[in-house]
C-alpha positions in Angstrom: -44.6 -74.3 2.4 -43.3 -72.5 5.4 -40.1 -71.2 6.3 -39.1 -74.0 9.1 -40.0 -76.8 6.3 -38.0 -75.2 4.1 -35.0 -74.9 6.0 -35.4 -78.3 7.5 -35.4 -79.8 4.1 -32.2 -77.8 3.2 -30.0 -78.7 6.1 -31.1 -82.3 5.6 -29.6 -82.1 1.7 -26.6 -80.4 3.4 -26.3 -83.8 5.8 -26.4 -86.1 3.0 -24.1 -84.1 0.5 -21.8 -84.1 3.8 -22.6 -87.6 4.1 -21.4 -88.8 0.6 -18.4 -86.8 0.7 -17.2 -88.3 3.4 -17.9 -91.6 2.4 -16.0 -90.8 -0.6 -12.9 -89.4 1.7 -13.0 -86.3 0.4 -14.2 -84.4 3.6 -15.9 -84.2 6.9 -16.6 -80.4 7.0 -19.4 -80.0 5.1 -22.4 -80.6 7.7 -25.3 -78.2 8.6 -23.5 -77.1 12.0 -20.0 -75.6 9.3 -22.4 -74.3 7.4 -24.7 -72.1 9.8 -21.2 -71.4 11.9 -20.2 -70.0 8.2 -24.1 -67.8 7.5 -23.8 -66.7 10.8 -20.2 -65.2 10.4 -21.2 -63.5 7.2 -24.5 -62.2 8.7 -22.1 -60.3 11.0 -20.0 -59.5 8.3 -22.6 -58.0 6.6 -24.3 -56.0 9.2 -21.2 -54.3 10.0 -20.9 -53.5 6.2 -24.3 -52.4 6.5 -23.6 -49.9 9.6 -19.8 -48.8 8.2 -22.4 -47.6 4.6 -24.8 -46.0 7.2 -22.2 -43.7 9.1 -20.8 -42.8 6.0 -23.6 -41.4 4.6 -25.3 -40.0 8.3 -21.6 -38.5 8.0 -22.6 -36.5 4.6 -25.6 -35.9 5.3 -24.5 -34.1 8.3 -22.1 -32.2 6.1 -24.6 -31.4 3.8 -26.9 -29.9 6.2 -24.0 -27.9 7.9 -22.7 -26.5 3.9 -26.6 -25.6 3.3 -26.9 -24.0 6.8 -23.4 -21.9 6.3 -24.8 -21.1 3.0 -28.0 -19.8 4.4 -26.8 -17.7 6.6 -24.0 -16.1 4.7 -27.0 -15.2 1.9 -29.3 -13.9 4.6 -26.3 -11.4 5.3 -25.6 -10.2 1.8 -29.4 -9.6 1.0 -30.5 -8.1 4.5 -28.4 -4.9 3.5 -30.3 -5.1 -0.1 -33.5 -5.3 1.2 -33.1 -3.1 3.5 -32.0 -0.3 1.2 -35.0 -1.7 -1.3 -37.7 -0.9 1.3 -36.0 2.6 2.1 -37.2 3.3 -1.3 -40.3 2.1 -1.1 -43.5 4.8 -0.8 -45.2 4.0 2.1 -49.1 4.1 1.6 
């Protein structure tokens, strides 16, 4: 069964539940066009959840990358004077 059937069949159940209630009295807001106003506001509800999580972590991954950076360099200082001493020491062949 394909998507379009699917849906189709859906929105029609939605009709008739709408259909029955409102015989009934109790209301005239359930039908399809309430409903997909209602999934479409959610959608973009969602998606902006969805972007708000991905700056937040873009944001520490950036800070990651800058602590990991800072920490590279500050070792390359500290062992450049190390090494440095290390290969004066060295025999050369």
């Amino acid at each position: 069964m394909n998507t379009h059937k699917l849906l189709n069949i859906a929105l029609e159940g939605v009709d008739a539940v709408g259909y029955r209630l409102e015989q009934m009295g109790i209301t005239g807001k359930v039908n399809r066009h309430n409903i997909a106003a209602f999934l479409m506001s959610e959608q973009k509800h969602l998606e902006g959840e969805w972007d708000s999580i991905q700056v937040r972590i873009n944001l520490r991954r950036s800070q990651f990358e800058r602590i990991t950076q800072q920490i590279e360099t500050r070792a390359d200082s500290l062992i450049a004077p190390v090494m440095s001493q290390v290969n004066r020491f060295r025999p050369s062949h």
